[in-house]
C-alpha positions, -999 to 999 in steps of 0.1 A, spaced: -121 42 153 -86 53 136 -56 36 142 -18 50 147 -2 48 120 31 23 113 24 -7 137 33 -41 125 0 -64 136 13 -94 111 42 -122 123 69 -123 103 94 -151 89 121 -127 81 157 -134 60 180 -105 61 197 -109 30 213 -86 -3 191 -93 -29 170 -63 -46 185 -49 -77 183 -15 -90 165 -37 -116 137 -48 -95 125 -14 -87 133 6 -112 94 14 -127 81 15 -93 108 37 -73 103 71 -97 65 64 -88 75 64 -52 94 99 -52 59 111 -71 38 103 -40 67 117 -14 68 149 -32 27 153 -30 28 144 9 7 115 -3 36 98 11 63 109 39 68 117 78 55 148 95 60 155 135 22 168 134 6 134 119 4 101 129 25 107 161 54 117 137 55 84 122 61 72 84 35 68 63 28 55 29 43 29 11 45 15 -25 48 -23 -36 45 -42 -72 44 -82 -79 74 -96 -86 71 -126 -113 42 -146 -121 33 -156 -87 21 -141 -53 58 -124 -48 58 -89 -47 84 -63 -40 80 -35 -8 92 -8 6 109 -14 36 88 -2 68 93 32 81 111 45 48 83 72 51 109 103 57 132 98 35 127 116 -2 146 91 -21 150 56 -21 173 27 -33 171 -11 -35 179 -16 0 152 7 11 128 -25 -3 122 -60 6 107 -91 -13 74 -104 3 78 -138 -8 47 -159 5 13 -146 24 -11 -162 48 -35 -135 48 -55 -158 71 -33 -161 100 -14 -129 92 18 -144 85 47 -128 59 77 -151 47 99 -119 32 139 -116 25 154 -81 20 177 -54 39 150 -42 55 117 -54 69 81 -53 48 56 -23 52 28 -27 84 0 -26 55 22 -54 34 -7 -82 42 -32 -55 25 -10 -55 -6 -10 -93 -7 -47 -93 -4 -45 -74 -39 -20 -98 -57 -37 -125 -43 -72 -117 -54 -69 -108 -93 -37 -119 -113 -44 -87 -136 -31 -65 -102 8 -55 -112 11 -23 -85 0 -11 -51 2 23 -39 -7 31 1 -11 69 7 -26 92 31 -48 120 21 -64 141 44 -85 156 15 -92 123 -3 -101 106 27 -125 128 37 -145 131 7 -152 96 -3 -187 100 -7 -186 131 -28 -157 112 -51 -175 81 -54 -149 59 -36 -158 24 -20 -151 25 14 -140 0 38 -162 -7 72 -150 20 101 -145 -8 124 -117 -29 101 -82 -21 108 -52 -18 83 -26 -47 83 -53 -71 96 -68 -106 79 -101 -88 80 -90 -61 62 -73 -85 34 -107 -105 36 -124 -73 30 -100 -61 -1 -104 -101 -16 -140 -94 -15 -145 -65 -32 -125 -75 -59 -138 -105 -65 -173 -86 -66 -158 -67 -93 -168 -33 -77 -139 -15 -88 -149 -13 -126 -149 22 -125 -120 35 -105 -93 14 -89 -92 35 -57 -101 24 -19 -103 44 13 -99 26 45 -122 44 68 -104 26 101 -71 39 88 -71 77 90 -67 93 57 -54 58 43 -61 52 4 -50 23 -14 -50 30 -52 -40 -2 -79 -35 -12 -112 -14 -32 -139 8 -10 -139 23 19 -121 9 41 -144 -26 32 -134 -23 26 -100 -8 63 -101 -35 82 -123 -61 68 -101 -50 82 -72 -36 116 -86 -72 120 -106 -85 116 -73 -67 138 -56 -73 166 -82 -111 156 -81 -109 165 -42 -94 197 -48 -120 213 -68 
């Protein structure tokens, strides 16, 4: 069962507040206007209801912290510091964000945590949608997740912990969420790698 895309399911303890620099975003922004201008990222009347979709996110310091993009920044093709927010603690158990920003985290931001939170070595998350990645997962040799867990849930971020921690990911760094239409979750230390992974992939699916 797929789920409509953009719903916050997580409670939020939420400071509006001027804090991102240009600074903070500066490697991980140019990545984001990659993924907007291969629809891996964006907002189109004729999917998910018309709703954004995608979203980007790297760790910010040596803890948990990590910087977002703002939810429902999916239409626009470029993006500035206060299109993102600082997720500054994560109870992936109960579903509970602390975060401080203009605007408010991503719906998938607990999925992200899950990441940061399960191996230190995890710099950069990328949240796309591809119809043609999405649909090929077995032929691209992609772990999947269970059809029956949503996005944005504690089971989902119990899921992503797990498979991690199983080091099943030693050959590509690349997820699909088979309860999440056409979501993929690619990551890496870097942008770099969380970006080839998922652009390799997408190539792969083409041919």
């Amino acid at each position: 069962m797929t789920e409509q895309e953009g719903v916050v399911k997580y409670s939020l303890t939420y400071e509006s507040a001027d804090l991102m620099t240009a600074a903070m975003i500066q490697e991980l922004n140019p990545w984001r206007k990659i993924l907007f201008q291969l629809a891996l990222i964006g907002q189109d009347p004729s999917r998910y209801g018309g709703l954004g979709f995608g979203n980007v996110s790297r760790r910010s310091g040596e803890s948990n912290a990590f910087v977002v993009t703002g939810t429902q920044t999916g239409h626009l093709p470029d993006l500035d510091s206060s299109h993102y927010c600082l997720v500054t603690d994560c109870d992936t158990k109960n579903n509970h964000l602390l975060a401080k920003g203009s605007v408010k985290p991503s719906s998938e931001a607990l999925t992200h945590a899950a990441f940061y939170q399960a191996d230190t070595r995890i710099n950069c998350v990328f949240h796309a949608h591809s119809p043609d990645i999405w649909s090929r997962a077995e032929e691209l040799a992609i772990l999947t997740t269970p059809e029956h867990i949503a996005y944005g849930t504690p089971e989902m971020a119990q899921e992503v912990s797990r498979l991690l921690k199983e080091g099943r990911f030693s050959k590509n760094k690349i997820l699909i969420m088979k309860g999440h239409k056409d979501g993929v979750i690619s990551f890496g230390a870097n942008e770099e790698e969380a970006g080839a992974s998922l652009i390799y992939a997408l190539a792969k699916a083409y041919q």
